[in-house]
Structure formats: C-alpha cells, structure tokens
C-alpha positions in Angstrom: 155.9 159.8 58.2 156.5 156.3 59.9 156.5 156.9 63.5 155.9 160.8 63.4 153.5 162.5 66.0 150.8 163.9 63.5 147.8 166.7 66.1 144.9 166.6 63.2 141.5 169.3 64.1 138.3 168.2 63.0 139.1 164.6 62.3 135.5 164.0 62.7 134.5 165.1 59.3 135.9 166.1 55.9 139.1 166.8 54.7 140.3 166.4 58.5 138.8 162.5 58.2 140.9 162.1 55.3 144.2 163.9 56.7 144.1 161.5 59.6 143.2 157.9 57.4 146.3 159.5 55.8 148.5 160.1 57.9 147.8 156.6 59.8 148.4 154.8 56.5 152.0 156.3 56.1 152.6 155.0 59.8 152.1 158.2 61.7 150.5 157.9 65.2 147.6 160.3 64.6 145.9 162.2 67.8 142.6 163.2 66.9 141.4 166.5 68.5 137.9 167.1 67.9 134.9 168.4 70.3 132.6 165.2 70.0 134.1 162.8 72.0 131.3 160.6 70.9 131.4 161.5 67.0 135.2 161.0 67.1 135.0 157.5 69.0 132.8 156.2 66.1 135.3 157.8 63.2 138.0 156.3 64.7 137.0 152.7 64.6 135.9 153.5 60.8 139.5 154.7 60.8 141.0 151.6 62.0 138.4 149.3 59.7 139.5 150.8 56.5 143.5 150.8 58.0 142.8 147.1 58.0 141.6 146.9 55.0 144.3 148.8 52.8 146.8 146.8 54.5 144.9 143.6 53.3 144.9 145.4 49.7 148.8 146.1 49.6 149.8 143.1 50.4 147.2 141.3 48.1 149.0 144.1 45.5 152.6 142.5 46.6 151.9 139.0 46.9 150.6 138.9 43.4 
C-alpha cells in the first residue's frame, strides 16, 4: 500500500479508526473524510501517536 491514496468514511470511530491506523501503517497516505472536523482533528493526532509508536516497536522487533 506504500504510497497509495487510501478516501476512509467515518475515520472518527470504529472499524473506520482502525482501517485508517491501517492503512497509514502500510505507508498509505490516508484522507480522512468524516463530519466532525473537531472529533477527526483529535483521532488524527491519536493516529499519528500510536504510528509512532509501532514504528518504535518494529524496529525494537528488528534490532533485536
């Protein structure tokens, strides 16, 4: 999926949350189109937090 375009609906919540965190960990640039512009600000910096932190994991898995 590296460098794909990925539209995810209702990325605010649920399965569409998960799609998304998904996605973004196989390198896909993920728009999120939800209604709450406010609701989807907040999921997408949880988004990026736990991106950072399964990158940390992988390469603690490789390194060792």
């Amino acid at each position: 999926m590296y460098g794909k375009v990925c539209i995810v609906t209702g990325c605010s919540s649920g399965i569409g949350r998960e799609v998304a965190l998904s996605l973004a960990s196989m390198g896909a640039h993920v728009v999120m189109a939800c209604r709450n512009v406010e609701k989807a600000e907040q999921v997408r910096k949880e988004l990026l937090q736990e991106l950072e932190q399964m990158r940390y994991f992988k390469s603690f898995l490789i390194l060792y």
